[in-house]
C-alpha positions, 0 to 999 in steps of 0.5 A: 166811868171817870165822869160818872166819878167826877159827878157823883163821887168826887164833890161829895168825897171833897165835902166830906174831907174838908167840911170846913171848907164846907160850911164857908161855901155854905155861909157866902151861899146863905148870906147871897140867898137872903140878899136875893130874898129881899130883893124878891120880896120887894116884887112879891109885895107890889104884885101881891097887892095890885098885880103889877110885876114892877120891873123897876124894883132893881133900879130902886135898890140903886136909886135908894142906895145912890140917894143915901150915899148923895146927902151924905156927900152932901154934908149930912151925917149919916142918920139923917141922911137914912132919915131923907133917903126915906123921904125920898122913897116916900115922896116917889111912891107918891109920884108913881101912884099919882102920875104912873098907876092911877090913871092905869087903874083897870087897864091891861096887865101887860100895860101897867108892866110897861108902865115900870119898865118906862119908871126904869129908864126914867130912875136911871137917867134921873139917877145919872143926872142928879148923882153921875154915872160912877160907883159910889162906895157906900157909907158902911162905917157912918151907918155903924155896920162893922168892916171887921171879920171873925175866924172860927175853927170848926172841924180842923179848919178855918171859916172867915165870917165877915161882920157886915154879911152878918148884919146883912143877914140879921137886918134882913131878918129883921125887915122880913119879921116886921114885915110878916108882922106888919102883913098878918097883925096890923089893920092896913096889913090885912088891908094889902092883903085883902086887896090883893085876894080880890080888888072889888071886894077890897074896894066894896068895904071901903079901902083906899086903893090909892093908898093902899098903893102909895103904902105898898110901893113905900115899904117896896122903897124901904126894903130896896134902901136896905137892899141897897146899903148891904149890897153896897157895903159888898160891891159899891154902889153904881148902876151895874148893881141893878143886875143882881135885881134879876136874880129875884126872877129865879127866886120869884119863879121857884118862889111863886109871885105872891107868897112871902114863905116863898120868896124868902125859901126860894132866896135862900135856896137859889144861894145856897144851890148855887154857891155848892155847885160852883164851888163843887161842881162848876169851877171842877168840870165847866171851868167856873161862872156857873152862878151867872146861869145856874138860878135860872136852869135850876128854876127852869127845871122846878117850872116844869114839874110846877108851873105856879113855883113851890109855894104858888096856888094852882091855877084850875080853869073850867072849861 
């Protein structure tokens, strides 16, 4: 009865008493949940429109963000080395189109998948020998991202909202409307889209698939800047950033592979849920950590009702 108490009872009792306590959990949960979405979104656009799970899509967050911080040190300000980062992720989706996929066009899944997980440790030594192994601190203040806070006073309480978990959110926001925008609206959108619907019809009307790819794995080189510079203002920047690339895994199972909706719900989602039970659950009963683990049990249990994530198509082979 007391563990039935400390499950059910206690964690909803505890939000209830302290609903200011309550929405700080929620904040960092969201501001979490929409960084976890833009990594995520990264691997749904190279997989939506070739099929391919770029497992280097970590690693390209620490690459762009480690580049942006290098011309910097380089004497550069801090425009113009935003402007030269995005040349570097240009000139890099060119070199992967020309020397890693095209002459992988038409082979296997799993040999293309190969292919960016070679790109990783590629990125990572290139990456530890041109800008060394330590972490970096990321130029916050030279890039105009605020390192203030506000305090607002809600139901009795206090929440501290830090400014550039603000910015974060709003640029994600931004990048995820372009984005949407850029997809549905434009010609080479429609474009990205049709290839990923059926490759030889896209290739039958005369679309460019090397193009299209260098497009593709570019705009992946952008949202993997700004993943980069809001992570970074978090917690550096430094090649142990890659790890929370994998927490785009979860979000992409529960999520689905190709849909955009669903990387951005299952972003938030992942972070939200998992803030609430470390807080309320985790840290009372299992003595905390809960957050290293919980995305992926609780994407565990949503495959097992729903194989092709929530927002995935349903697969039906004849036989």
């Amino acid at each position: 009865m007391e563990l039935v108490q400390q499950i059910f009872v206690a964690p909803f009792a505890f939000m209830v008493e302290d609903p200011a306590f309550l929405l700080q959990t929620l904040w960092e949960g969201l501001v979490s949940g929409v960084l976890y979405a833009l990594i995520a979104l990264g691997f749904v656009l190279i997989f939506r429109s070739s099929q391919i799970f770029n497992f280097a899509q970590g690693i390209m967050v620490v690459f762009a963000g480690l580049s942006l911080v290098g011309l910097h040190e380089a004497g550069m300000p801090a425009s113009v080395a935003f402007a030269g980062t995005l040349v570097i992720m240009f000139a890099l989706a060119a070199a992967i189109e020309r020397v890693v996929l095209r002459p992988l066009v038409n082979q296997p899944a799993i040999i293309l998948f190969m292919a960016t997980f070679g790109l990783t440790f590629v990125l990572i030594g290139s990456g530890q020998l041109i800008f060394g192994g330590e972490n970096k601190v990321m130029i916050t203040e030279q890039l105009g991202i605020p390192t203030g806070s506000w305090e607002i006073e809600p139901f009795g309480g206090f929440v501290l909202i830090e400014q550039k978990d603000f910015v974060a959110v709003a640029s994600a926001l931004v990048l995820v409307a372009a984005l949407v925008v850029f997809l549905n609206r434009t010609r080479m959108g429609r474009a990205i889209r049709a290839l990923g619907d059926d490759h030889q019809a896209a290739l039958s009307v005369g679309i460019s698939l090397s193009q299209i790819w260098v497009i593709v794995w570019f705009i992946a080189g952008i949202i993997a800047l700004v993943t980069g510079i809001v992570w970074g203002a978090r917690a550096g920047v430094s090649f142990a950033l890659e790890i929370i690339a994998f927490k785009a895994l979860p979000v992409l199972l529960l999520g689905g592979l190709e849909s955009v909706t669903g990387a951005i719900v299952g972003g938030i989602a992942i972070g939200l849920l998992e803030k609430l039970f470390e807080i309320y659950w985790g840290q009372p009963l299992l003595g905390g950590s809960t957050e290293t683990w919980f995305a992926y049990v609780f994407a565990l249990i949503v495959l097992v009702f729903r194989p092709q994530g929530l927002f995935g198509e349903k697969i039906i082979e004849r036989v």
